[in-house]
N, C-alpha and C positions, 0 to 999 in steps of 0.2 A: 504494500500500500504506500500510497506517495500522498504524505499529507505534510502541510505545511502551516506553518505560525502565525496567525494574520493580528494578533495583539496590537503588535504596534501598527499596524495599516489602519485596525479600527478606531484608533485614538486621534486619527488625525483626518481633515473634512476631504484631502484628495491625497490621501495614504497611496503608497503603489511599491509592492514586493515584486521585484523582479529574480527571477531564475533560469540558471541553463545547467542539463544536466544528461547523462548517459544511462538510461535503462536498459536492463537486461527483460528481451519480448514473458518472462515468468513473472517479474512485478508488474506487469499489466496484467496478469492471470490469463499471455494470449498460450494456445498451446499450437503446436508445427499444422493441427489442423483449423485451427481458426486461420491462423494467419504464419505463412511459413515464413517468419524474419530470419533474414543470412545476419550474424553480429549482432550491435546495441542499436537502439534506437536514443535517434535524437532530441531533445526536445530542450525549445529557450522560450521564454514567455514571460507572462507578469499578472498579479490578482492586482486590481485596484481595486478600494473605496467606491463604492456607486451612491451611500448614502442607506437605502434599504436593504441593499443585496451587493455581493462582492463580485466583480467583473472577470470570469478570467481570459485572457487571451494568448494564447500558446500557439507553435508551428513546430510540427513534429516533422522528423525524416525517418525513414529506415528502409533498406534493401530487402526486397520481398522473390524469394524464390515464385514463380511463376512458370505456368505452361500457356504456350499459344493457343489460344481456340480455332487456328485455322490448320498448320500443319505440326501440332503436337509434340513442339521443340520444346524443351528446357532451358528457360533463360532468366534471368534477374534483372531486377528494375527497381529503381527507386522511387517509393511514394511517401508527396511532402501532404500533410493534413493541417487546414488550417482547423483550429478552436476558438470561437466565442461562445461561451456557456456563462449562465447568472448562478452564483450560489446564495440560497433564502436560510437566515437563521432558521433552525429546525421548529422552532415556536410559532415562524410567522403565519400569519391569517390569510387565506386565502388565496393561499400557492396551487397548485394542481399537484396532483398526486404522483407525479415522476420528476417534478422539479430536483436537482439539484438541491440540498439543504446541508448545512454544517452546524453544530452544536459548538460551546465557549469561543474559544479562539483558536480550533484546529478544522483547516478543511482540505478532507480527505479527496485529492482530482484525481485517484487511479480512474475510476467508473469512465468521465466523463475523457480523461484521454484516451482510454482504450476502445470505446463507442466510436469517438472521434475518427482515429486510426484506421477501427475497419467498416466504416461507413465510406470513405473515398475507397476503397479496394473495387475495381471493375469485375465486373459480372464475368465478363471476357476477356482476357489481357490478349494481345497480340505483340510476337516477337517485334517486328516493324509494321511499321502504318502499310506497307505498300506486300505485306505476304500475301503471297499467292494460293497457300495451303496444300492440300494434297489431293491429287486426280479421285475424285470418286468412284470411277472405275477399276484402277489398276493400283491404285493406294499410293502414288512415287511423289515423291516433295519436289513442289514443281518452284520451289526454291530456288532449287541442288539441279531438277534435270528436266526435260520437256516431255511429253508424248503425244501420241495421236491420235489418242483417244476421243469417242464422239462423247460429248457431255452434255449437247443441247437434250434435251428434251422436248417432246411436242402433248400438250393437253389431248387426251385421248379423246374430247367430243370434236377435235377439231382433224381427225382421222379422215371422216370423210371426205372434208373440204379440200384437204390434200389430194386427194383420187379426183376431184375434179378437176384439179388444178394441171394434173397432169396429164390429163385427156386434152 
């Protein structure tokens, strides 16, 4: 857990603790199948003083083993997650029931950087913007190598239209 002292931030009307620091992906509770992080992950940031609620603002990094969604490579990338999240003393009125909240003057941000982190992770990662992936027919990483393969397909109610067409 990564919790941090905000005492002296709340004593003062525009308090601001700033931090930068080296996580290991197990103190964010992430495991190889949430999120397969290569090394530590980065993170620099700062709680301010909002007045009701404490601000925090954080940008994390870390190297994320990944596989292509197109031709099935294994490659690494690095993804930066920004953070803006509100923390509501634990007492206050009228917060929503997932709100971020903190008790005396420790507020616990594992939750909300770990959320953070693997909410920017893509559905899909793609080795490069421009992969090709792999021939549907003959399985070859069309990467690496070409084929001759037919890959069109034609809509099967449009079968007959063809035989006219070729009469």
């Amino acid at each position: 857990m990564i919790k941090l002292n905000v005492a002296e931030i709340k004593k003062k009307l525009v308090g601001e603790k700033t931090f930068r620091f080296d996580l290991e992906p197990k103190e964010l509770n992430l495991t190889p199948e949430d999120l397969p992080v290569v090394g530590k992950i980065k993170v620099e940031g700062s709680l301010a003083n909002g007045g009701d609620v404490l601000l925090l603002n954080a940008v994390m990094q870390a190297i994320v083993a990944r596989q292509c969604g197109r031709c099935l490579k294994n490659f690494q990338a690095t993804t930066e997650a920004e953070i803006l999240e509100k923390f509501y003393p634990a007492d206050a009125q009228g917060i929503e029931k997932d709100a971020y909240t903190y008790e005396f003057d420790v507020v616990d941000i594992t939750d909300a950087l770990r959320e953070g982190l693997l909410l920017v992770e893509p559905i899909s990662a793609l080795c490069k913007e421009d992969c090709r992936g792999l021939c549907p027919v003959c399985g070859i990483d069309r990467n690496v190598d070409s084929c001759t393969c037919e890959t069109t397909t034609m809509d099967p109610r449009l079968a007959a239209l063809k035989q006219l067409l070729k009469k």
